[in-house]
C-alpha positions as a LaTeX table, in Angstrom:
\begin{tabular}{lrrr}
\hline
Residue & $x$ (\AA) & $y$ (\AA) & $z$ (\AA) \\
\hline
Unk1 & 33.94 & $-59.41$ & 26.49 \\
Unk2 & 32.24 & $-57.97$ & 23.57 \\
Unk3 & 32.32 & $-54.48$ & 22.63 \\
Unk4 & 28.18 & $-53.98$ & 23.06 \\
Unk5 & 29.06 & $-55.26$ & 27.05 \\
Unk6 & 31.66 & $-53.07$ & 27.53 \\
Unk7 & 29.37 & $-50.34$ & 26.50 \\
Unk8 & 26.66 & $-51.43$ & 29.30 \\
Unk9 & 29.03 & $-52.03$ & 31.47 \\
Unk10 & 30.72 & $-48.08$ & 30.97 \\
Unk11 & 27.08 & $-46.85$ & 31.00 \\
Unk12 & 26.27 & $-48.38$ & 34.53 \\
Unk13 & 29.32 & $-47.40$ & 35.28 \\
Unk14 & 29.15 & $-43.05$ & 34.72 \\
Unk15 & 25.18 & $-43.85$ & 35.83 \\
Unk16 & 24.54 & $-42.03$ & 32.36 \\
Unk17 & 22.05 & $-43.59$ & 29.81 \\
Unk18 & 22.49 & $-41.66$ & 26.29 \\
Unk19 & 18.92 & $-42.81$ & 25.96 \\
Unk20 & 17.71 & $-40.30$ & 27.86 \\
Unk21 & 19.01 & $-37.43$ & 26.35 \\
Unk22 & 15.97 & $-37.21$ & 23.30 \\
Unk23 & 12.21 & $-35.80$ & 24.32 \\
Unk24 & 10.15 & $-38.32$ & 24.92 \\
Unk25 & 6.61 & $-38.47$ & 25.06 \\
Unk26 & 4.93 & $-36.47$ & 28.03 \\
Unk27 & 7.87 & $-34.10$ & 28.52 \\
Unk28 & 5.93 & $-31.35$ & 26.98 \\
Unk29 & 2.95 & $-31.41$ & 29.55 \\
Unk30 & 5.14 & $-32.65$ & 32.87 \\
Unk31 & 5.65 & $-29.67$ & 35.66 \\
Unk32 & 8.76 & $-28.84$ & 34.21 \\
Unk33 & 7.79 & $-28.52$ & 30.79 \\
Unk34 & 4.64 & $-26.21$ & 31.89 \\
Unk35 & 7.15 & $-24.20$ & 33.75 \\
Unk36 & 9.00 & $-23.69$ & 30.88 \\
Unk37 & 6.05 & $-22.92$ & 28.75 \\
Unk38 & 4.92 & $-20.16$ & 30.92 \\
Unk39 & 8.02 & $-18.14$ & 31.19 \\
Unk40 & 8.44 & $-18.49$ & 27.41 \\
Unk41 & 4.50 & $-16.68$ & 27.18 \\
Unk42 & 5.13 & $-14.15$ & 29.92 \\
Unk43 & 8.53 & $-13.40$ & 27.63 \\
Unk44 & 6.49 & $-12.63$ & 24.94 \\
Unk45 & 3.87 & $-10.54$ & 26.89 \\
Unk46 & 6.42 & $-8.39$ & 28.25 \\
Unk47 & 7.63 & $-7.82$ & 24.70 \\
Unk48 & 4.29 & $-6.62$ & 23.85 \\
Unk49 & 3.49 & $-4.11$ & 26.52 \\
Unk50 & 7.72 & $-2.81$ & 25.97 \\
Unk51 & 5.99 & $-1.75$ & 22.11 \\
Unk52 & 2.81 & 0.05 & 23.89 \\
Unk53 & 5.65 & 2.01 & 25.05 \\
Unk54 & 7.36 & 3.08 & 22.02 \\
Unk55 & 4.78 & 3.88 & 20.07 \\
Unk56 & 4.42 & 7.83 & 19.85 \\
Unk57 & 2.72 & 9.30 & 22.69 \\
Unk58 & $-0.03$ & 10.76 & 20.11 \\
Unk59 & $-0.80$ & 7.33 & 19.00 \\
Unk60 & $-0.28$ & 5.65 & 21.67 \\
Unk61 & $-3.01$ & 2.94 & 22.75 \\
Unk62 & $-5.21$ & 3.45 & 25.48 \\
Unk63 & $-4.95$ & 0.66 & 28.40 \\
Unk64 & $-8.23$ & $-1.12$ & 27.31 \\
Unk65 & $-7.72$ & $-0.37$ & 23.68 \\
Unk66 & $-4.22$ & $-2.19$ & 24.09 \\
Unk67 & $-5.02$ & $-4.67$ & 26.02 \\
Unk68 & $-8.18$ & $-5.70$ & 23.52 \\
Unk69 & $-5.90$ & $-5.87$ & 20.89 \\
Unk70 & $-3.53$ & $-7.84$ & 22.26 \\
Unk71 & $-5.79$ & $-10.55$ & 24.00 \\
Unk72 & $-7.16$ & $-11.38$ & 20.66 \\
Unk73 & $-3.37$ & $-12.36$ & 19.54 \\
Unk74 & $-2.42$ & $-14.32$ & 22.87 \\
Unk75 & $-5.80$ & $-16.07$ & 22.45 \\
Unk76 & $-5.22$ & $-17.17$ & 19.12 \\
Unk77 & $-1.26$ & $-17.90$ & 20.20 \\
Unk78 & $-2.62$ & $-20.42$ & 22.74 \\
Unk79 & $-5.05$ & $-22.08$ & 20.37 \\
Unk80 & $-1.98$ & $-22.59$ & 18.39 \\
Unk81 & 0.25 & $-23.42$ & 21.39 \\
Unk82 & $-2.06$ & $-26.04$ & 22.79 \\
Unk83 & $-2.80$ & $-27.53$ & 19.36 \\
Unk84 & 0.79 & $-27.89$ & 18.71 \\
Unk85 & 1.63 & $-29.83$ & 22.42 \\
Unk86 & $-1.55$ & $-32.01$ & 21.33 \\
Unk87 & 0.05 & $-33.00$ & 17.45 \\
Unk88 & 4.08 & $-33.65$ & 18.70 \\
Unk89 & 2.22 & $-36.39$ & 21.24 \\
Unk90 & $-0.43$ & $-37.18$ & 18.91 \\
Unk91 & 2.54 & $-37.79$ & 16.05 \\
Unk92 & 5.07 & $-40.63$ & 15.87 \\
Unk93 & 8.77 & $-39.93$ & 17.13 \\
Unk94 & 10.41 & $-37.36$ & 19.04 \\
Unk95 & 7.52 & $-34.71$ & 19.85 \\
Unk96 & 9.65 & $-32.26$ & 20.86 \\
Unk97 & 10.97 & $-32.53$ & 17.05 \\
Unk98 & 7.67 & $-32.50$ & 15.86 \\
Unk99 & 6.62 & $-29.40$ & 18.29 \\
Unk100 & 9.85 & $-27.42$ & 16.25 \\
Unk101 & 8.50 & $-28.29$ & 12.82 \\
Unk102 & 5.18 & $-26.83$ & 13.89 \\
Unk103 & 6.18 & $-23.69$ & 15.30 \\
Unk104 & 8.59 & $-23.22$ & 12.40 \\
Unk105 & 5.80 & $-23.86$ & 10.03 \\
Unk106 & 3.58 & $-22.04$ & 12.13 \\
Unk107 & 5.64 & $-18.95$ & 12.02 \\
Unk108 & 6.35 & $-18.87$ & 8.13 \\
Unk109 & 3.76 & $-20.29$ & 6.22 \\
Unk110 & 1.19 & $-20.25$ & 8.59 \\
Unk111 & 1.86 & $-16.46$ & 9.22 \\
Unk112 & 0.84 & $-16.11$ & 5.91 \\
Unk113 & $-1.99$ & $-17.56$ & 6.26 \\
Unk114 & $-3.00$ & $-15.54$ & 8.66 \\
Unk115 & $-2.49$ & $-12.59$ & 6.90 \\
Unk116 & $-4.10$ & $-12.96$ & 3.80 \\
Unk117 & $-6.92$ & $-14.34$ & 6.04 \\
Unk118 & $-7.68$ & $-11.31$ & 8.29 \\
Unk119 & $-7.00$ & $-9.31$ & 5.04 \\
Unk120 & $-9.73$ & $-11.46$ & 3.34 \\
Unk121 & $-12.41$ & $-11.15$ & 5.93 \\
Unk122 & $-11.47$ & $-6.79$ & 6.63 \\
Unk123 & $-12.36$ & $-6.44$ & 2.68 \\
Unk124 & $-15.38$ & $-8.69$ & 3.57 \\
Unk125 & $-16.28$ & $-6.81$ & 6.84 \\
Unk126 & $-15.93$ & $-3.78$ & 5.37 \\
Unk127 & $-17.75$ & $-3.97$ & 2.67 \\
Unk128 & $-20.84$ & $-5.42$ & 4.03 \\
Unk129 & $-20.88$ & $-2.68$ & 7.06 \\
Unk130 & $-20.00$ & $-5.34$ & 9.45 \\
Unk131 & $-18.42$ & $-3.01$ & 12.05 \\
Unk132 & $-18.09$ & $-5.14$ & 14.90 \\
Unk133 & $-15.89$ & $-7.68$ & 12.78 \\
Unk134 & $-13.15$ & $-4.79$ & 11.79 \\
Unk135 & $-9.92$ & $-5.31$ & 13.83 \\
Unk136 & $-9.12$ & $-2.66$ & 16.03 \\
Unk137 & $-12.64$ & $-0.83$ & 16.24 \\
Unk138 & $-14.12$ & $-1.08$ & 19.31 \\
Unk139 & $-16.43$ & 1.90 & 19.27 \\
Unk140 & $-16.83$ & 5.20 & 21.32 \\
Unk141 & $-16.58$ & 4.07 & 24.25 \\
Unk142 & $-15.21$ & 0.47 & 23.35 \\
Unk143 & $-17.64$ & $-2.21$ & 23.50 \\
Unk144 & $-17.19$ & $-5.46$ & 24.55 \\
Unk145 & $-19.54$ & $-6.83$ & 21.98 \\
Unk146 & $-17.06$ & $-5.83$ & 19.31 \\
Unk147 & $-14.16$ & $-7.61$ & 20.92 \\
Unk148 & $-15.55$ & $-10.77$ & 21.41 \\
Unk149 & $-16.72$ & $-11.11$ & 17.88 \\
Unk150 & $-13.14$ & $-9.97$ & 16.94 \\
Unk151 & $-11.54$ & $-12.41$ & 18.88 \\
Unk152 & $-13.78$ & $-15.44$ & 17.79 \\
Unk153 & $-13.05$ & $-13.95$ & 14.08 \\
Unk154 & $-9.20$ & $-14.47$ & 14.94 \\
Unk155 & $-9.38$ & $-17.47$ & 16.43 \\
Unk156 & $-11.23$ & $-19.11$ & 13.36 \\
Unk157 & $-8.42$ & $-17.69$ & 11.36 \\
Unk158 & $-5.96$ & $-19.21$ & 13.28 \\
Unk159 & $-8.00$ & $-22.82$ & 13.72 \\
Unk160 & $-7.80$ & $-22.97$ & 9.97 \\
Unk161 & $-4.57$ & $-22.27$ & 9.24 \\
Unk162 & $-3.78$ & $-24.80$ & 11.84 \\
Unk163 & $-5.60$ & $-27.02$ & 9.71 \\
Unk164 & $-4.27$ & $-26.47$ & 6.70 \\
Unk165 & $-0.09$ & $-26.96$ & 8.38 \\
Unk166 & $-1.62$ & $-29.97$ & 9.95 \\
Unk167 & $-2.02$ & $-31.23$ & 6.52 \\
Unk168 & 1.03 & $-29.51$ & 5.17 \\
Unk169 & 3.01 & $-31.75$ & 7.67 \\
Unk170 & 0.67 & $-34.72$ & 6.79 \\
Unk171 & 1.34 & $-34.76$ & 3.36 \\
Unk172 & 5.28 & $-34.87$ & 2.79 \\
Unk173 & 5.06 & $-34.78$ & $-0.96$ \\
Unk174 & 3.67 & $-31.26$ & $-0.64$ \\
Unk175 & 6.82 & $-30.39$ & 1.56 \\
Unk176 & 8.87 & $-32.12$ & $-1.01$ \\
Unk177 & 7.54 & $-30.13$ & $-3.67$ \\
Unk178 & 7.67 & $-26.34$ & $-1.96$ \\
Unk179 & 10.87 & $-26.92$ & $-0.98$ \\
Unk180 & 12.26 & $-27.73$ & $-4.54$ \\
Unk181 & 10.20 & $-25.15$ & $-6.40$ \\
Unk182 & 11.64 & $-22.08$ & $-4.21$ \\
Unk183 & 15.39 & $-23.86$ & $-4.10$ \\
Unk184 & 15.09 & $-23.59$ & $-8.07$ \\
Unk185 & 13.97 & $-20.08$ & $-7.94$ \\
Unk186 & 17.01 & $-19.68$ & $-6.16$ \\
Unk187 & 19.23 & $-21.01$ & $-8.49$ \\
Unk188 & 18.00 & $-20.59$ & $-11.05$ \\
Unk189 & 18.86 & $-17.29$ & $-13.72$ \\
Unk190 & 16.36 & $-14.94$ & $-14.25$ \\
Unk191 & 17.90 & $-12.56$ & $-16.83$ \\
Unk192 & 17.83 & $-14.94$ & $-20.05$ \\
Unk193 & 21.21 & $-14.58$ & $-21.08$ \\
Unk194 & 21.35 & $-18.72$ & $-21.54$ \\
Unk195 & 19.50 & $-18.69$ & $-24.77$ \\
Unk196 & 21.18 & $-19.44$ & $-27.48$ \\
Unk197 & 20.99 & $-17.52$ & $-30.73$ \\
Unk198 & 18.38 & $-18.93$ & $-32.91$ \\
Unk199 & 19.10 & $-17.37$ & $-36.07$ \\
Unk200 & 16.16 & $-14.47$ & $-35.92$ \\
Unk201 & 17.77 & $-11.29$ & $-37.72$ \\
Unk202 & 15.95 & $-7.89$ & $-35.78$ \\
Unk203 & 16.35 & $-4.78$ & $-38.10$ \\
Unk204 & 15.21 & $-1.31$ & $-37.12$ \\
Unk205 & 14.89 & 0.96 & $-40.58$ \\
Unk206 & 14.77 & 5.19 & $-39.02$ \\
Unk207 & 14.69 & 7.83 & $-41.63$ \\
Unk208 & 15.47 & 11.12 & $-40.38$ \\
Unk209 & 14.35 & 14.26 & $-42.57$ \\
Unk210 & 17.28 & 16.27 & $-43.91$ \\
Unk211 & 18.51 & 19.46 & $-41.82$ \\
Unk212 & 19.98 & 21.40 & $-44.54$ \\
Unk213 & 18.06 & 22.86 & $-46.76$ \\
Unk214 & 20.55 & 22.64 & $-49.66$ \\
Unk215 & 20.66 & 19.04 & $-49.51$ \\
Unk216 & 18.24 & 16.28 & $-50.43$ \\
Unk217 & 19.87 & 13.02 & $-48.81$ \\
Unk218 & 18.62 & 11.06 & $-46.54$ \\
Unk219 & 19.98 & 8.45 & $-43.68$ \\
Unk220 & 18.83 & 5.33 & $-43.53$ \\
Unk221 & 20.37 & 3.17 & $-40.23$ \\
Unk222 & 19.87 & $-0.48$ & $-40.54$ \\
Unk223 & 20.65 & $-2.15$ & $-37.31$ \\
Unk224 & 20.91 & $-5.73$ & $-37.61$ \\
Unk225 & 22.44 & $-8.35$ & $-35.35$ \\
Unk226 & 23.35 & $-10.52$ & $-37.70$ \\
Unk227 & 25.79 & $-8.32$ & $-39.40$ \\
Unk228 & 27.33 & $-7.33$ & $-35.76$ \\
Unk229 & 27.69 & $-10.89$ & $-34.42$ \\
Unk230 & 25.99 & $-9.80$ & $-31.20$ \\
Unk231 & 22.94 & $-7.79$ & $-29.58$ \\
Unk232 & 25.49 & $-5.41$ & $-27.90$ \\
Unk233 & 26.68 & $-4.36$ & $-31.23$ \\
Unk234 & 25.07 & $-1.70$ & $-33.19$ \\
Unk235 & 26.18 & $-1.48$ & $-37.52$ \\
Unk236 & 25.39 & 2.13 & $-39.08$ \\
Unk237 & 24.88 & 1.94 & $-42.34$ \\
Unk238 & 24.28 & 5.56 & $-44.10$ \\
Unk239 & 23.07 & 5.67 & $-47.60$ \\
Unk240 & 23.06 & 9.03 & $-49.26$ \\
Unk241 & 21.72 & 10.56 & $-52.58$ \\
Unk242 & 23.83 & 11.34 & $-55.71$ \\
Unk243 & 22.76 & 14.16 & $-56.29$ \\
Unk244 & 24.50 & 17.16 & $-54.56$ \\
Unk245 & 24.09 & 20.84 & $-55.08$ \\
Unk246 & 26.73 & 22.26 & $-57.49$ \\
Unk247 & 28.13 & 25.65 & $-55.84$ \\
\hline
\end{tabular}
């Protein structure tokens, strides 16, 4: 018997198929996968309304002002949660791999992105008087108005930075290439201390007017690395007049 049947044969045996064990496609969107899903997003609400309550009591959110700001970030959380489940079945391999990447991605890079795109469009709101656009202002008393433009806002921000770690994941060369330029910023020495001497002499000439009024001489310091062998090295060189007053 070979050793490949002896496998199948210990396999049928236990009733366990190691085959099994990786995510395969549709395990994302079966019941238990939803399940899972949803007690992950009601985690993360409960975080949310556990901040409303440590915020000062001064500043402390109203209900609706709270709960306008924080629909706009769910919303744009399950625009990015949906579009995630979509790409690990739309991709090729393990999705739940692929699902990882994403929210890795998602949550570094792409958090960036999000941030210097609501920072862009604030300047741009405003600037142009474009009230209803400005995160957070709702109006006295809030309007809905302003919220739904808000939230669309948001969720155009979040659509394109989708996009652009879409084609972040697309395009491995790109991932190839951030990932070596900020490993060499890592090991790489920023002080300068690995050039090499190239021969340059740097001399510093101070004259310093006499204190005494009796004498005439003057100091002249010439600082020169080539004489000292080294920049840590300092060479004093004093210089002083013949001519001294006869007492």
């Amino acid at each position: 018997m070979s050793r490949q049947d002896c496998h199948q044969s210990s396999v049928r045996m236990v009733g366990f198929d190691p085959s099994k064990i990786h995510c395969t496609h549709g395990a994302l969107t079966d019941s238990f996968g939803w399940f899972v899903q949803g007690v992950l997003a009601g985690l993360a609400f409960t975080c949310l309304i556990l901040k409303r309550f440590c915020e000062p009591t001064v500043h402390r959110r109203p209900w609706i002002i709270w709960f306008y700001d924080t629909s706009k970030q769910g919303l744009g959380a399950l625009v990015i949660h949906f579009a995630n489940v979509f790409l690990a079945e739309f991709f090729h391999g393990d999705p739940c791999t692929w699902y990882i990447v994403s929210f890795l991605l998602d949550s570094s890079i792409g958090l960036f992105i999000i941030f210097v795109g609501i920072r862009l469009t604030q300047h741009i709101a405003r600037k142009k008087g474009w009230n209803n656009i400005v995160f957070g202002e709702y109006g006295y008393p809030p309007k809905i108005n302003a919220w739904l433009a808000q939230c669309g806002l948001y969720v155009v921000i979040v659509v394109v930075e989708k996009l652009l770690i879409t084609l972040l994941i697309q395009l491995r060369f790109w991932k190839s290439v951030i990932m070596f330029w900020v490993t060499d910023n890592f090991l790489m020495h920023k002080h300068g201390r690995w050039k090499e001497d190239d021969g340059t002499v740097t001399k510093l000439r101070v004259q310093y007017q006499p204190m005494d009024n009796h004498s005439n001489s003057e100091a002249e310091i010439l600082l020169s690395d080539e004489e000292t062998g080294g920049p840590d090295e300092l060479a004093y060189q004093h210089r002083h007049s013949n001519s001294l007053p006869v007492t």
